[in-house]
VOBA-1610 file (N, C-alpha, C; in pm, whole numbers, padded with zeros to 5 digits, always signed):
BEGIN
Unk+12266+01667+21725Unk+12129+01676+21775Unk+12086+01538+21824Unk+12026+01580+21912Unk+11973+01412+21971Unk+11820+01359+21943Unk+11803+01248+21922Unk+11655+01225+21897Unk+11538+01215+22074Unk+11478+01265+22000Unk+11349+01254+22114Unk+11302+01142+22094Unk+11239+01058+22165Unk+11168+00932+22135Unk+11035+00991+22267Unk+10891+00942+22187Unk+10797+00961+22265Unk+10704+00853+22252Unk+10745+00732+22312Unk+10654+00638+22346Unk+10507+00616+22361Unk+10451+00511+22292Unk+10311+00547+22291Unk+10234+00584+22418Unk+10289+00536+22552Unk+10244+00550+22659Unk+10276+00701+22714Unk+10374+00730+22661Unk+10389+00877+22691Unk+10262+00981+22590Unk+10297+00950+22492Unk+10200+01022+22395Unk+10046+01013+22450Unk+10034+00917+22503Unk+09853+00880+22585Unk+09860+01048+22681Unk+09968+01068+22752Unk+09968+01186+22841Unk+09984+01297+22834Unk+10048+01291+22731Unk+10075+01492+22647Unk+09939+01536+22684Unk+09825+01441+22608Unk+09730+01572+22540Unk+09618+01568+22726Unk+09621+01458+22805Unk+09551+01535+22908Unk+09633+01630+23001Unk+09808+01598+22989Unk+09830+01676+23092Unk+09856+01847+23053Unk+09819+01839+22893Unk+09815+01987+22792Unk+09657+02062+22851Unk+09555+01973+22843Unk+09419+01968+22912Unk+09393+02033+23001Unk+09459+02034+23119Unk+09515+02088+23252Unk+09601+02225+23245Unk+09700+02215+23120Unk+09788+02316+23190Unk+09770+02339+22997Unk+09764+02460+22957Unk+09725+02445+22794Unk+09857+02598+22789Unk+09829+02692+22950Unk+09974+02779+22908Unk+10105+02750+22910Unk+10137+02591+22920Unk+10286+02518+22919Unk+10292+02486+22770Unk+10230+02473+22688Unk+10280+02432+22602Unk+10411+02510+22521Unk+10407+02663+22497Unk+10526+02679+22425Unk+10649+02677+22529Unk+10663+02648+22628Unk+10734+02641+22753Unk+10839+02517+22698Unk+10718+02419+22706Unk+10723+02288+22674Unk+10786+02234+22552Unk+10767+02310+22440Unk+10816+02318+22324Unk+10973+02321+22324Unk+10958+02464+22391Unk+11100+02499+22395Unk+11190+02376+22492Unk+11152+02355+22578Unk+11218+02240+22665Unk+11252+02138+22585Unk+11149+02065+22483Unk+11236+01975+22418Unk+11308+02010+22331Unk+11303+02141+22249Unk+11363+02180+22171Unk+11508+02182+22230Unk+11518+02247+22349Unk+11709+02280+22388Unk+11733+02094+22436Unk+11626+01997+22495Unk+11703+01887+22504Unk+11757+01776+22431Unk+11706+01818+22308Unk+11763+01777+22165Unk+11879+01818+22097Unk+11916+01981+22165Unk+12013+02052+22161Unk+12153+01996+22211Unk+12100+02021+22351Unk+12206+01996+22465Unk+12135+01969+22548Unk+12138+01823+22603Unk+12075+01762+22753Unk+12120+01844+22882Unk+12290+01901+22863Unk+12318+01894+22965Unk+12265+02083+23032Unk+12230+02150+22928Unk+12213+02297+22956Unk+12142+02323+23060Unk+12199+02421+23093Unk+12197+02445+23284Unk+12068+02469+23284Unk+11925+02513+23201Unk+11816+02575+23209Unk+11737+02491+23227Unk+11775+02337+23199Unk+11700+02203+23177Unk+11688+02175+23345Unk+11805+02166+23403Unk+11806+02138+23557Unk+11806+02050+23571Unk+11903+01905+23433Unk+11887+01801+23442Unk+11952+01728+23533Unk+11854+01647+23623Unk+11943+01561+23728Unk+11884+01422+23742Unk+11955+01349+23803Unk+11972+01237+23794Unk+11792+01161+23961Unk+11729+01039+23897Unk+11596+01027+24014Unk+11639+00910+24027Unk+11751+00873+24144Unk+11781+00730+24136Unk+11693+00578+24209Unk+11557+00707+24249Unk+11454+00540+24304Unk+11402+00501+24153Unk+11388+00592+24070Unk+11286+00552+23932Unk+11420+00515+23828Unk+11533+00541+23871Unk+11616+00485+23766Unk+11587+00561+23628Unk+11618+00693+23624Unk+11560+00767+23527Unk+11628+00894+23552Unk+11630+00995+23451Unk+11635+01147+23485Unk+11552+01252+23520Unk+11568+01365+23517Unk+11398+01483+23505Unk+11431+01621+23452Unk+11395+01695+23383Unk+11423+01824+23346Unk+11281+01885+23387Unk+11354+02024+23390Unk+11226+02103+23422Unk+11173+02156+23297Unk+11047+02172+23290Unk+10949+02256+23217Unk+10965+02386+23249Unk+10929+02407+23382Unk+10947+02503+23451Unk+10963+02500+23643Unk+10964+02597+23695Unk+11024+02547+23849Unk+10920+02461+23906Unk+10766+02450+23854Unk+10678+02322+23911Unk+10643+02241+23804Unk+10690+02239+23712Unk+10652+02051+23647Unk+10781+01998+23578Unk+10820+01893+23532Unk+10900+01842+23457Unk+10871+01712+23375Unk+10997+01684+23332Unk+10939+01566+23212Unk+11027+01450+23287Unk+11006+01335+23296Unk+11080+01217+23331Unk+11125+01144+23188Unk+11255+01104+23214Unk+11269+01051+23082Unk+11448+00966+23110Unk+11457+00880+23017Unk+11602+00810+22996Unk+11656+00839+22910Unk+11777+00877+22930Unk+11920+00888+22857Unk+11984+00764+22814Unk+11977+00798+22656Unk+12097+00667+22621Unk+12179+00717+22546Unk+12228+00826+22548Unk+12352+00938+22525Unk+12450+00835+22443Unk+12493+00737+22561Unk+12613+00663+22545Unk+12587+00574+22443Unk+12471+00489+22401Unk+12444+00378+22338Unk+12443+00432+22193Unk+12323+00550+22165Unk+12284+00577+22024Unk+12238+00774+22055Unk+12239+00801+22117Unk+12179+00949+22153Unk+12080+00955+22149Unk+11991+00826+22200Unk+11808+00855+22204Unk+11783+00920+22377Unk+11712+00991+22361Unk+11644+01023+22449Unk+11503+00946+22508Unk+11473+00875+22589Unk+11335+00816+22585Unk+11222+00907+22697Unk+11144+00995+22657Unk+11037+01024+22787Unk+10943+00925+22826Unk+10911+00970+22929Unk+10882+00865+23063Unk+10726+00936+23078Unk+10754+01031+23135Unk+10604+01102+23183Unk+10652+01222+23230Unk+10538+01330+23206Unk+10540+01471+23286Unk+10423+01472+23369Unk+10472+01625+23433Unk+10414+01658+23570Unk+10456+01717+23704Unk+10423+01716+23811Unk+10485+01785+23876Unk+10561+01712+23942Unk+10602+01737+24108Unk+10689+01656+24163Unk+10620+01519+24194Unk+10510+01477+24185Unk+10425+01369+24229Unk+10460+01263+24130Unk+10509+01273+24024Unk+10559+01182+23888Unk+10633+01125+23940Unk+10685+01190+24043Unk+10838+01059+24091Unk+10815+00966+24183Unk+10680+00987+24257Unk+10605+00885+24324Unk+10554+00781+24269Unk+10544+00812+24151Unk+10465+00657+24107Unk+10558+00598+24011
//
């Protein structure tokens, strides 16, 4: 199992972007639940965002979570930020 890590700056964004969208949450649940599982499971849609130097899984087919893989180092997972495709703009 892999650890989730949720940074305080990430944690600032859960609860407005829950605010907004409050029927993602067991969606959401489940999403981190299987990426703690298995990163690589085909349902995640994990791929690689090489301007942000980062990865993205989906929530669902319009939002996802941004986040870093350190698989190789210790198996932390670090999230970044969620949202829709506009997350990868900034």
């Amino acid at each position: 199992m892999y650890r989730i890590i949720r940074p305080h700056s990430y944690q600032k964004k859960e609860p407005k972007f829950f605010k907004k969208h409050p029927d993602l949450i067991n969606q959401y649940t489940k999403t981190l639940k299987m990426l703690s599982l298995n990163p690589g499971h085909c349902a995640l849609r994990l791929h690689e965002i090489k301007q942000k130097n980062c990865h993205s899984v989906s929530i669902n087919m319009q939002y996802r979570i941004l986040l870093t893989l350190k698989l190789l180092d210790n198996g932390d997972i670090v999230l970044i930020n969620l949202g829709d495709h506009d997350i990868y703009k900034h």
